[in-house]
C-alpha positions as YAML, in Angstrom:
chain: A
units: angstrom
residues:
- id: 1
  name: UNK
  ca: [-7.89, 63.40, -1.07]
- id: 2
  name: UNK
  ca: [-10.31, 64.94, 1.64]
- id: 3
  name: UNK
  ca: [-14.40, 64.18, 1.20]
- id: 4
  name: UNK
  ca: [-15.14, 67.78, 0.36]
- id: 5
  name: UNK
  ca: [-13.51, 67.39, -3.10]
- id: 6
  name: UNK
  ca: [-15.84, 64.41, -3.96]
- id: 7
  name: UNK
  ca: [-19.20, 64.49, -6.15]
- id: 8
  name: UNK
  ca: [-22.42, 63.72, -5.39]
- id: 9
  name: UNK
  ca: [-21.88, 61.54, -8.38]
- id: 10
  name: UNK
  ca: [-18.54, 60.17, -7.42]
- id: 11
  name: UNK
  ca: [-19.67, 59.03, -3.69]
- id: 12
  name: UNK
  ca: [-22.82, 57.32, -5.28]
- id: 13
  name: UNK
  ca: [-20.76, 55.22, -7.37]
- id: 14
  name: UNK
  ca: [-18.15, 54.28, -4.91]
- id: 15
  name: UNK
  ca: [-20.82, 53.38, -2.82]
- id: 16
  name: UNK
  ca: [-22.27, 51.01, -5.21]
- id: 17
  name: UNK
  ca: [-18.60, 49.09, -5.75]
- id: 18
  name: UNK
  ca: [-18.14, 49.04, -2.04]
- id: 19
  name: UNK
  ca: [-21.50, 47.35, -1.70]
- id: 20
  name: UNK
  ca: [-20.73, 45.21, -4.46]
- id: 21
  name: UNK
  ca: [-17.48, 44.15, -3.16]
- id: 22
  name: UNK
  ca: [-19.30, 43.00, -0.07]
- id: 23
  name: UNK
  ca: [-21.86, 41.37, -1.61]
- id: 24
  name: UNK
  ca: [-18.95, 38.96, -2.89]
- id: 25
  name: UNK
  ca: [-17.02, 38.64, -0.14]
- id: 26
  name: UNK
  ca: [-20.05, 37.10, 1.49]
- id: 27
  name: UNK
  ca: [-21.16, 34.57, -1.21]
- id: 28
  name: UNK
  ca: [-17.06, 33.54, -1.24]
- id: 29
  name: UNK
  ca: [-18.13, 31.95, 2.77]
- id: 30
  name: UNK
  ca: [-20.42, 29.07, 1.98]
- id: 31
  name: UNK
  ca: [-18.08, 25.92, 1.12]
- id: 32
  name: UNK
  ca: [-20.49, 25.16, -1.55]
- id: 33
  name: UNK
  ca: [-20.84, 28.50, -3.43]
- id: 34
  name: UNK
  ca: [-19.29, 28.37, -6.66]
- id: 35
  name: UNK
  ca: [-17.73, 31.83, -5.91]
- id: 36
  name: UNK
  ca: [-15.73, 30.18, -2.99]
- id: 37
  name: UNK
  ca: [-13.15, 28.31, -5.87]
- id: 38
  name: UNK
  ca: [-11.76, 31.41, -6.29]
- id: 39
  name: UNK
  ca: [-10.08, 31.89, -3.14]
- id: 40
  name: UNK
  ca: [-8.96, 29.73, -0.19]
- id: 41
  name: UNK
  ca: [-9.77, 31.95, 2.29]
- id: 42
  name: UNK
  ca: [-11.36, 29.50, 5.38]
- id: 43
  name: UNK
  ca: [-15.21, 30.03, 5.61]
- id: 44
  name: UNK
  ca: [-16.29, 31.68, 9.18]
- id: 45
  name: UNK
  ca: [-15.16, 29.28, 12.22]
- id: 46
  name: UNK
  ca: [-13.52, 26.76, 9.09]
- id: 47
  name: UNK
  ca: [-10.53, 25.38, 8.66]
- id: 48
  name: UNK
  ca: [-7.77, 27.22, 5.74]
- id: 49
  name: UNK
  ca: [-7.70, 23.98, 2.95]
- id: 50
  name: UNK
  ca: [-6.08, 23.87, -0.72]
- id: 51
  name: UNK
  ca: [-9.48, 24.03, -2.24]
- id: 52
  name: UNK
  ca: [-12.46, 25.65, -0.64]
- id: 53
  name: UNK
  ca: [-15.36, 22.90, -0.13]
- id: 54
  name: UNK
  ca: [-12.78, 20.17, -0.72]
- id: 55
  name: UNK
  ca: [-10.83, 18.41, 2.05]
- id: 56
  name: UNK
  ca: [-7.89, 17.47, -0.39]
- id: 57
  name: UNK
  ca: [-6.21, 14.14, 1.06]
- id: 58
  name: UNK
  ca: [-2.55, 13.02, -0.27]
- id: 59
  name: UNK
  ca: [-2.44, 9.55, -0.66]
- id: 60
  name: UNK
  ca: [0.00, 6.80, -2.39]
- id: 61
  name: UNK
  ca: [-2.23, 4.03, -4.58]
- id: 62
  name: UNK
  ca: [-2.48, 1.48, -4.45]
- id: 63
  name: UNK
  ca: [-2.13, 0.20, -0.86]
- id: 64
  name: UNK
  ca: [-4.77, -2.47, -0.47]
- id: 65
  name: UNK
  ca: [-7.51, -2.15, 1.85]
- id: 66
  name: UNK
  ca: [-6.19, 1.27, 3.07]
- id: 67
  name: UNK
  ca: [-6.64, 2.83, -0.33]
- id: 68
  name: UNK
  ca: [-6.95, 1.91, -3.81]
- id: 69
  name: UNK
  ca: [-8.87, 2.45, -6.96]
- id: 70
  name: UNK
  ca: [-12.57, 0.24, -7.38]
- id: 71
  name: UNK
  ca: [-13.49, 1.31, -10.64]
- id: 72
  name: UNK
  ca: [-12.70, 4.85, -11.00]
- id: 73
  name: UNK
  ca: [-13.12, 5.83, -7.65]
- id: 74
  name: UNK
  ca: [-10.71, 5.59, -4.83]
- id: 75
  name: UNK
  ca: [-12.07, 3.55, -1.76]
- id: 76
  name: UNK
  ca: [-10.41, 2.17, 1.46]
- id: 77
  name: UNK
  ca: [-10.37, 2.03, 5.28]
- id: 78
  name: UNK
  ca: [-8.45, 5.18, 5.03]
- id: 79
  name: UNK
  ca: [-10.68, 7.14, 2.72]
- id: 80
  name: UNK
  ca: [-13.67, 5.81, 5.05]
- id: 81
  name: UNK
  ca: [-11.70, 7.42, 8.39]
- id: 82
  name: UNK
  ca: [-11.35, 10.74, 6.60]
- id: 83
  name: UNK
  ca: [-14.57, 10.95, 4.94]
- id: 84
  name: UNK
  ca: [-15.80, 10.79, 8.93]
- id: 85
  name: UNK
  ca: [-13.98, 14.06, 9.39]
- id: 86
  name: UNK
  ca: [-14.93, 15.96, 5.93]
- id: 87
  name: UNK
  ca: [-18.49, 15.17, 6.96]
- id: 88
  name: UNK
  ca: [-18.03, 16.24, 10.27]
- id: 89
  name: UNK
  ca: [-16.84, 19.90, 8.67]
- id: 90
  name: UNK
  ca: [-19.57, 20.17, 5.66]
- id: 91
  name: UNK
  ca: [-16.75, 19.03, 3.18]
- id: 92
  name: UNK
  ca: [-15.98, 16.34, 0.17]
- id: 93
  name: UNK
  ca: [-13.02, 14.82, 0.38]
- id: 94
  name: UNK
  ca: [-10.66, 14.67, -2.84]
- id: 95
  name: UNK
  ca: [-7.99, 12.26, -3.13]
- id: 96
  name: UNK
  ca: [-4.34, 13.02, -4.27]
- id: 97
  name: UNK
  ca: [-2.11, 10.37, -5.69]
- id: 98
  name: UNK
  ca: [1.24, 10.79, -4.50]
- id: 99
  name: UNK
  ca: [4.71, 9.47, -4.37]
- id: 100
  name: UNK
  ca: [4.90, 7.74, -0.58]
- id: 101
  name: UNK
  ca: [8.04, 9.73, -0.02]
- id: 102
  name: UNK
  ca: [7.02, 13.12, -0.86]
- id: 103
  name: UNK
  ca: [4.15, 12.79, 2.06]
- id: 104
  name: UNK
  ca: [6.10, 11.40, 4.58]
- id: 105
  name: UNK
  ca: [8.71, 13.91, 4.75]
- id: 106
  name: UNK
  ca: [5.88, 16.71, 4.77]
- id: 107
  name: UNK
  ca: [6.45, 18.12, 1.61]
- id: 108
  name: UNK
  ca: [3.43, 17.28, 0.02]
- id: 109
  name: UNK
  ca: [1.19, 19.46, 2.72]
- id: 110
  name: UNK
  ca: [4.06, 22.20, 2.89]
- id: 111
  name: UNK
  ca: [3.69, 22.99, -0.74]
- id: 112
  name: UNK
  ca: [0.01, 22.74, -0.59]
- id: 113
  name: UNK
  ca: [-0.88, 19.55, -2.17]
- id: 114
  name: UNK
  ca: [-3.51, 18.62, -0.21]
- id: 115
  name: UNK
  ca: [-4.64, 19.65, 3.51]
- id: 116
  name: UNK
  ca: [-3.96, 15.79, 5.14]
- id: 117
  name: UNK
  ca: [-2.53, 12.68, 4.20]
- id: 118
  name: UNK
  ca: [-3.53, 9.45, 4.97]
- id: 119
  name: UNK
  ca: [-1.39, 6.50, 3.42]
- id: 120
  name: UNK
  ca: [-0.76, 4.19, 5.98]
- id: 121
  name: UNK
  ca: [1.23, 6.24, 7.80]
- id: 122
  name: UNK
  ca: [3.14, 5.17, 10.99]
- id: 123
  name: UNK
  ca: [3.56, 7.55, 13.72]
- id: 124
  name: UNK
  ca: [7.09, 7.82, 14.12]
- id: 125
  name: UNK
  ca: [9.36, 10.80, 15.96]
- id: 126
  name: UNK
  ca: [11.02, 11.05, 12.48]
- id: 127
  name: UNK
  ca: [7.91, 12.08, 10.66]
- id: 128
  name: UNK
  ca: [6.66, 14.27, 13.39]
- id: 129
  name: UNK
  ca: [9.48, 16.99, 12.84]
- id: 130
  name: UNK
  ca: [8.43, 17.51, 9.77]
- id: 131
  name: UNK
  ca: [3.89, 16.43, 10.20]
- id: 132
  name: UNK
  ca: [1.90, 16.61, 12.64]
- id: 133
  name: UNK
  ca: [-0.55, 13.75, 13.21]
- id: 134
  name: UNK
  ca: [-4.17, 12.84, 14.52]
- id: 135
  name: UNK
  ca: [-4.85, 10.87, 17.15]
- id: 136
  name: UNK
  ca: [-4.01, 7.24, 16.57]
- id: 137
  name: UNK
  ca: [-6.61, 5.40, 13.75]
- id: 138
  name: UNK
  ca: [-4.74, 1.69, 13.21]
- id: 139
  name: UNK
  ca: [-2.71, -0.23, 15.26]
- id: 140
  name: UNK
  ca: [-0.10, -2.02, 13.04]
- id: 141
  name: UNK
  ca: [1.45, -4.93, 12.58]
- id: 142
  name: UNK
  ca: [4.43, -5.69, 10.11]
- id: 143
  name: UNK
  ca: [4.26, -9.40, 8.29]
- id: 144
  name: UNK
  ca: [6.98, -11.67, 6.54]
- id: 145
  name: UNK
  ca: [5.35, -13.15, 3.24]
- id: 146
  name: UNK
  ca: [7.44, -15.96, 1.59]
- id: 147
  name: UNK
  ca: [7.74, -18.03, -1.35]
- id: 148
  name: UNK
  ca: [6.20, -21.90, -0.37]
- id: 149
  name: UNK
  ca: [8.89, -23.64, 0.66]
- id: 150
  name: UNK
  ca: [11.05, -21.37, 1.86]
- id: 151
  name: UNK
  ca: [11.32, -22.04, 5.98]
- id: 152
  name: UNK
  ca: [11.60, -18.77, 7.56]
- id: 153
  name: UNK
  ca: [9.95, -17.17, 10.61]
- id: 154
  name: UNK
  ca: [11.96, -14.76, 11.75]
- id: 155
  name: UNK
  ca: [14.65, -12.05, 10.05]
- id: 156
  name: UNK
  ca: [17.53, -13.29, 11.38]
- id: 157
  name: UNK
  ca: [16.51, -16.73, 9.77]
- id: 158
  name: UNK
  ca: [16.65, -14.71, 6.82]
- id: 159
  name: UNK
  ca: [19.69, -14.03, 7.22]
- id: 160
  name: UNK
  ca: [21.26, -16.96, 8.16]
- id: 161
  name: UNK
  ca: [19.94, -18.44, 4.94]
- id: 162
  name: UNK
  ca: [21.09, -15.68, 3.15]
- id: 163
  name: UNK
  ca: [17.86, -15.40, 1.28]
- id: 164
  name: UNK
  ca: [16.52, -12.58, -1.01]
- id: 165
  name: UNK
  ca: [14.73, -10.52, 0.63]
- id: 166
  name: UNK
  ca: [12.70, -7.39, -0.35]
- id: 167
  name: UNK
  ca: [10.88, -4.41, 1.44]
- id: 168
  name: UNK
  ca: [8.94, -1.27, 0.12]
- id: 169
  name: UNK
  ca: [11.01, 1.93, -0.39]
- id: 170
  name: UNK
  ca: [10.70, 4.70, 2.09]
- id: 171
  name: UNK
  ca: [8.41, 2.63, 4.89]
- id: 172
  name: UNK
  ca: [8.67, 1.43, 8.59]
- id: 173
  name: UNK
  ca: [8.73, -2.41, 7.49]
- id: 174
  name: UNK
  ca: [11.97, -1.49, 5.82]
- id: 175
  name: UNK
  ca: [13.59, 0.82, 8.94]
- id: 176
  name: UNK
  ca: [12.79, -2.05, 11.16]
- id: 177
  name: UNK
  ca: [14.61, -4.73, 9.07]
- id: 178
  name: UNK
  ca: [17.47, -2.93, 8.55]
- id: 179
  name: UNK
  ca: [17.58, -2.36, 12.35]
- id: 180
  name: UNK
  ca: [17.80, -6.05, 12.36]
- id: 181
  name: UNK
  ca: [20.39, -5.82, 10.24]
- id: 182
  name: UNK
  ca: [19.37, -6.52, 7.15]
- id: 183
  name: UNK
  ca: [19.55, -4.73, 3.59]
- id: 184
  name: UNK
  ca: [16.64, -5.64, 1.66]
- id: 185
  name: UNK
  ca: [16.38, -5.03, -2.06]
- id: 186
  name: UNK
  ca: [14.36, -1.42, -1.83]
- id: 187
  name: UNK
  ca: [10.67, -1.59, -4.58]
- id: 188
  name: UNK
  ca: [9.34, 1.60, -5.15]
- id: 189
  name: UNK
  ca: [5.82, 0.22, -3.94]
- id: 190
  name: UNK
  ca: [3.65, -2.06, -2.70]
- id: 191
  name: UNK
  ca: [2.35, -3.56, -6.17]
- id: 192
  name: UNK
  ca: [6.23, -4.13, -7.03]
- id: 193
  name: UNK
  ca: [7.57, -5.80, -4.13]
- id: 194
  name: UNK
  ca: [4.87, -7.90, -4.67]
- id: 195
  name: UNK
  ca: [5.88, -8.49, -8.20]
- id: 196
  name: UNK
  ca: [9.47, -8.52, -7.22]
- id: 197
  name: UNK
  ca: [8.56, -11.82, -4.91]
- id: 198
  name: UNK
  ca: [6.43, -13.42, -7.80]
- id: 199
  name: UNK
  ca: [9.33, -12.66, -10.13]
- id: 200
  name: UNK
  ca: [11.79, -14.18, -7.92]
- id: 201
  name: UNK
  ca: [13.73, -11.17, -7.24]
- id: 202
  name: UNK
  ca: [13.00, -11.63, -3.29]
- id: 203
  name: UNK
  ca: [12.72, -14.65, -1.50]
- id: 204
  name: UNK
  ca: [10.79, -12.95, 0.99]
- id: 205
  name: UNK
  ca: [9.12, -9.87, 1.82]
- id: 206
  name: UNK
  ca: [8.28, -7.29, 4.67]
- id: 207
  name: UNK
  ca: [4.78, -5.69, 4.45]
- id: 208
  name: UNK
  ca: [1.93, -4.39, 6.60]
- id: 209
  name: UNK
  ca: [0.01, -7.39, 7.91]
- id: 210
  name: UNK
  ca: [-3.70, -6.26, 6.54]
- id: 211
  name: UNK
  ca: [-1.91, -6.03, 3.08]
- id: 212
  name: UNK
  ca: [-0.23, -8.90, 3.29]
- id: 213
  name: UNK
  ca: [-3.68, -10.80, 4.28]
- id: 214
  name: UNK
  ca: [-5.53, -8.83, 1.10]
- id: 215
  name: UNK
  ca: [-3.13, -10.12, -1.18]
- id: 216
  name: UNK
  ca: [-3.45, -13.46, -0.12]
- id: 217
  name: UNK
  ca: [-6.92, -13.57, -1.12]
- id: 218
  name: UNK
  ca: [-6.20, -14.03, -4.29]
- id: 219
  name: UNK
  ca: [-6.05, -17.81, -5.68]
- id: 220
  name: UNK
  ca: [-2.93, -16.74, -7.51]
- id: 221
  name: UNK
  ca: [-0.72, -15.51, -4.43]
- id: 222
  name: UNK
  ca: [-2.27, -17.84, -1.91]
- id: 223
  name: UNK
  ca: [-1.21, -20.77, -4.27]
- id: 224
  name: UNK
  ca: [2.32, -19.95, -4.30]
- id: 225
  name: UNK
  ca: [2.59, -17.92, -1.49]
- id: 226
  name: UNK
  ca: [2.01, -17.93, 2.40]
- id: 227
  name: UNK
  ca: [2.39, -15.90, 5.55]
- id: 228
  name: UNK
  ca: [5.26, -17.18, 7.44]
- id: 229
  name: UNK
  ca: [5.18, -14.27, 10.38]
- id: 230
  name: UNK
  ca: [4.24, -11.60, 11.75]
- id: 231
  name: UNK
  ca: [6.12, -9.06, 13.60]
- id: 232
  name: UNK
  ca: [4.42, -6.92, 16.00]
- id: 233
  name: UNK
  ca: [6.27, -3.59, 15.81]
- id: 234
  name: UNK
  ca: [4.27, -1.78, 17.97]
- id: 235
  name: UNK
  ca: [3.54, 1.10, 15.18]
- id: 236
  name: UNK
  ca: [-0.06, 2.62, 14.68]
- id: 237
  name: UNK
  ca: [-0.71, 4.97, 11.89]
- id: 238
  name: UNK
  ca: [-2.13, 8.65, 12.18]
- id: 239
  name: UNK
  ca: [-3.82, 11.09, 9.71]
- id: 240
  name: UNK
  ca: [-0.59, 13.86, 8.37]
- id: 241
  name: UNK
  ca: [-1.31, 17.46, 8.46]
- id: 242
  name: UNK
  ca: [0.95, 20.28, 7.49]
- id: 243
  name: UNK
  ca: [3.53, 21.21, 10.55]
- id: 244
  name: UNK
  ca: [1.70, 24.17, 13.01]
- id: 245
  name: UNK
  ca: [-1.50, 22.20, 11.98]
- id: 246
  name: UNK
  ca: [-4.72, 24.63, 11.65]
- id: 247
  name: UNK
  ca: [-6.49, 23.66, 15.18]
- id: 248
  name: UNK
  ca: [-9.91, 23.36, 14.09]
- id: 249
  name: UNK
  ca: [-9.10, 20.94, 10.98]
- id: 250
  name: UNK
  ca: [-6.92, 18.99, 13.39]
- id: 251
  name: UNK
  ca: [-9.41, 18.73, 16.06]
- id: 252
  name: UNK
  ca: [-11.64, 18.38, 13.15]
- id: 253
  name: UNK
  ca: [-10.13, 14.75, 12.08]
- id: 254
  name: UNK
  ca: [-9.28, 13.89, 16.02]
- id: 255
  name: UNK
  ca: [-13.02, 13.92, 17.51]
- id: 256
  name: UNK
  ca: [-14.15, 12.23, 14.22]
- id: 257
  name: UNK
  ca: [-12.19, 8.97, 15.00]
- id: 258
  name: UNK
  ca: [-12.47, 9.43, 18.83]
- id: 259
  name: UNK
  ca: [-16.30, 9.40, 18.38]
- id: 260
  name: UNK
  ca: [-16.25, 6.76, 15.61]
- id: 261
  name: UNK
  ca: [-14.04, 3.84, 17.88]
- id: 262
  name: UNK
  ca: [-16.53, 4.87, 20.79]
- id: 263
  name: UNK
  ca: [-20.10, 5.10, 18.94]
- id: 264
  name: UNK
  ca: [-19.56, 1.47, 16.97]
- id: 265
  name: UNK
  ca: [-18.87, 3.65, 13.69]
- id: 266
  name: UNK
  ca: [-14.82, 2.49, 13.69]
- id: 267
  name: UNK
  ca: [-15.64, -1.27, 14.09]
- id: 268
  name: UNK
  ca: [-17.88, -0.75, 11.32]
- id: 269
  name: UNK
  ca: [-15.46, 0.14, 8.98]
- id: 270
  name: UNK
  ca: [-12.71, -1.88, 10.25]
- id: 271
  name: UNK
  ca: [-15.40, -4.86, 9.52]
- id: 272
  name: UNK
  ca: [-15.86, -3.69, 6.09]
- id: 273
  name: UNK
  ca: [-12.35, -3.69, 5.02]
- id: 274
  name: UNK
  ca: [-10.78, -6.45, 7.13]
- id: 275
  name: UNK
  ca: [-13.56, -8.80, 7.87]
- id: 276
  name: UNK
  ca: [-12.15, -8.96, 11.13]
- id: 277
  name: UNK
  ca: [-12.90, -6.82, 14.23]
- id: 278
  name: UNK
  ca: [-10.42, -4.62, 15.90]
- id: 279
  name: UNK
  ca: [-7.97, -6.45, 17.35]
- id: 280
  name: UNK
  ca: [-7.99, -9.56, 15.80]
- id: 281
  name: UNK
  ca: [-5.71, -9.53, 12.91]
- id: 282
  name: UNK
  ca: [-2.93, -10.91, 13.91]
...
């Protein structure tokens, strides 16, 4: 319908909705407008994320010192390396629980679950068909925890013996064992192949080191359990992100740890949650 057809009356009111649809539009920008929750659209220059404000962050709990529940919050070296990034972009991060295998495979960013994930993830060629990653954060190390007595130090020892011998479901500890030949008795996480060992169900277990040397802390597992190797696999983990990444979150959670390991800020952190400085683990 041509102009000429229009009111006075009608183009005053249009003009009034079209203002007032701007006049939204440009509150919905500002990641902490409480008009943004009502659409995902990325603010000017932002990144595109599951919840406007929010950077969500799929995780797996608990995987002690990476990430697990103090109280009711979640807290970690993990949630530390990604709160450097949220800051960087204006945002507050929001942790996901979330089976392991669901965020390795990519799923759990594909059906927009969260925008990263950051579970202790290993960088593997497997996982990148599917994620892509940040820059490396950790450099990991995989560790054989045993019941006392037992005299292992390496797998095939563990074989030879034909001892128990447990890993956690759908992890690089696992791959790398059964590379080596083995078939350990699968747990569907960390906290149960830990009780699977104190249970007797494994005679030994494969873990990542740091977690390994967290549980071991504890009066209860250091008195009837010890640290018989560890296995340097040569994995480091990265920061997930849906496959065809949006550039500026990626480069978003890249500069934050490239700046943090060369300002002091990583070693920091890494002190915090390891009591140990980069590079000497293990």
């Amino acid at each position: 319908m041509g102009l000429s057809f229009l009111s006075r009356r009608a183009l005053a009111v249009g003009a009034v909705v079209v203002a007032g649809v701007f006049g939204l539009s440009a509150c919905g920008t500002g990641a902490s407008s409480d008009d943004a929750a009502s659409s995902n659209a990325p603010a000017a220059g932002g990144p595109k994320l599951v919840t406007p404000g929010k950077l969500t962050t799929c995780t797996n709990l608990p995987y002690e010192p990476f990430q697990f529940k103090e109280g009711d919050k979640v807290v970690g070296f993990d949630v530390d390396i990604v709160d450097l990034a949220a800051k960087k972009l204006g945002l507050t991060q929001e942790i996901v629980d979330i089976d392991f295998a669901v965020i390795k495979s990519g799923a759990a960013m594909a059906a927009g679950k969260c925008d990263v994930a950051a579970a202790g993830m290993t960088i593997t060629p497997e996982r990148q068909a599917n994620i892509d990653f940040s820059v490396p954060y950790f450099d990991a190390t995989q560790a054989l925890l045993a019941r006392k007595g037992v005299n292992v130090k390496t797998l095939d020892e563990i074989k030879a013996q034909g001892l128990k011998f447990g890993a956690q479901a759908s992890t690089t500890g696992l791959d790398y064992a059964k590379k080596q030949g083995l078939s350990p008795k699968e747990f569907a996480d960390s906290p149960k192949e830990l009780l699977g060992l104190q249970s007797g169900q494994a005679d030994v277990i494969i873990q990542d080191l740091p977690v390994v040397l967290t549980w071991l802390k504890k009066p209860e597992i250091a008195d009837k359990f010890e640290l018989v190797a560890s296995l340097d696999t040569g994995e480091q983990y990265g920061v997930g992100l849906k496959k065809g990444a949006d550039p500026v979150l990626l480069k978003a959670i890249d500069d934050a740890i490239t700046t943090a390991k060369s300002d002091g800020t990583y070693e920091q952190i890494f002190l915090k949650w390891f009591g140990k400085k980069p590079g000497e683990l293990g």
